[in-house]
C-alpha positions in Angstrom: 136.9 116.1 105.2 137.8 117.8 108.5 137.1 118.6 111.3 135.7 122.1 112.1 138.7 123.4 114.2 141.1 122.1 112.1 140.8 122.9 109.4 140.9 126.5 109.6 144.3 125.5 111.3 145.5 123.3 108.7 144.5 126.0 105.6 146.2 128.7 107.8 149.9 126.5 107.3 149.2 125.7 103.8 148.5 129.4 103.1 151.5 130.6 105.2 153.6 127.9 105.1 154.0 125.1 102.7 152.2 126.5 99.3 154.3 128.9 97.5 153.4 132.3 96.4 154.1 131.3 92.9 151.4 128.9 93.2 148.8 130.6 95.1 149.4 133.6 92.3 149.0 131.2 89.6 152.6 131.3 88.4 153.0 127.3 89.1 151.5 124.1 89.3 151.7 121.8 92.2 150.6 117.9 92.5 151.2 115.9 94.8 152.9 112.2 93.8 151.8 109.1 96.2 154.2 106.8 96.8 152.8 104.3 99.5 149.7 104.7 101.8 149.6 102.2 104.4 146.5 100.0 105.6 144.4 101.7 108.2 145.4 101.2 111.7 142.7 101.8 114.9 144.3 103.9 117.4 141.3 104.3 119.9 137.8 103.9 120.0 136.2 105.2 116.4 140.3 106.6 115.7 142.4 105.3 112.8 145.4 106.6 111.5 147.3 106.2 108.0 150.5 106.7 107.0 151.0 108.1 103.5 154.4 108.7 101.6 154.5 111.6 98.8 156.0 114.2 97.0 154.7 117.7 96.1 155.7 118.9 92.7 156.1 122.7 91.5 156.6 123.2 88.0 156.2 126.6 85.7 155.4 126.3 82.5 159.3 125.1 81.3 160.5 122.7 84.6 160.2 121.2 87.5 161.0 124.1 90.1 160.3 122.2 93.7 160.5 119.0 95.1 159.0 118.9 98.8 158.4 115.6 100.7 154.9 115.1 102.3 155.4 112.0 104.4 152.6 112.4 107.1 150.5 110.6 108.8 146.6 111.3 109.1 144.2 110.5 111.9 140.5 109.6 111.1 137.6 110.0 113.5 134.3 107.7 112.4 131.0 109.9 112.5 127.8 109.4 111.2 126.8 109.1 107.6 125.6 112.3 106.6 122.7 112.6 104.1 122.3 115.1 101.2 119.7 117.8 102.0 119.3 118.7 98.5 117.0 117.9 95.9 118.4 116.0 92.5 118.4 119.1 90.4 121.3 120.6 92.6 123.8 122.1 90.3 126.6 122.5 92.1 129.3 119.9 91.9 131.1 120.6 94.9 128.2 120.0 97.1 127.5 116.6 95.8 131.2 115.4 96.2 131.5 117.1 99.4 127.8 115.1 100.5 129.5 112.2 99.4 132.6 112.5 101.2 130.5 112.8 104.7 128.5 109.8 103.5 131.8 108.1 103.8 131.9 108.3 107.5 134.7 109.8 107.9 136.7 113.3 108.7 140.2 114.0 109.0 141.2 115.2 112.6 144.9 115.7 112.2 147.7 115.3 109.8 150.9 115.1 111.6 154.8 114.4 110.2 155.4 110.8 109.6 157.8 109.4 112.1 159.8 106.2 110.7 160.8 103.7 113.3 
């Protein structure tokens, strides 16, 4: 998950910038292919970052359309375990995986291009 700040940041550029219009109208699919995703390394107190290597696919319905790299890097920030505050008959998926997410410990505080050296 992510932090509150960011992430209206980060949907704003994947809305504007880096998911088509053919996708976000339903025209194509995208997935994303992972290539390598490297061990965790701590950067500060609580801070660790992760380097992942992908692709992003679009594809209509005949071929392959789009090929975009997605080689970033992601900073973690530890927080709390967070504990579900509803009862067991909650019906909404999305609310138990995003519950379980938190319970992780984790939330993602900024994805940033991944710099080879």
């Amino acid at each position: 998950l992510m932090e509150e700040g960011f992430r209206q940041e980060f949907l704003r550029l994947m809305g504007e910038e880096k998911i088509s219009s053919g996708v976000m109208l339903g025209r194509e699919m995208s997935v994303v292919r992972f290539f390598a995703i490297s061990d965790p390394r701590q950067v500060g107190e609580g801070l660790w970052e992760v380097d992942i290597v992908a692709t992003r696919i679009e594809r209509d319905r005949n071929q392959e359309t789009n090929e975009i790299p997605m080689n970033r890097t992601i900073t973690l920030k530890a927080i709390p375990p967070i504990e579900p505050v509803f009862d067991e008959l909650e019906p909404l998926a999305w609310r138990r995986e995003v519950y379980s997410l938190l319970g992780n410990g984790l939330v993602i505080t900024k994805v940033a291009p991944l710099e080879i050296q």
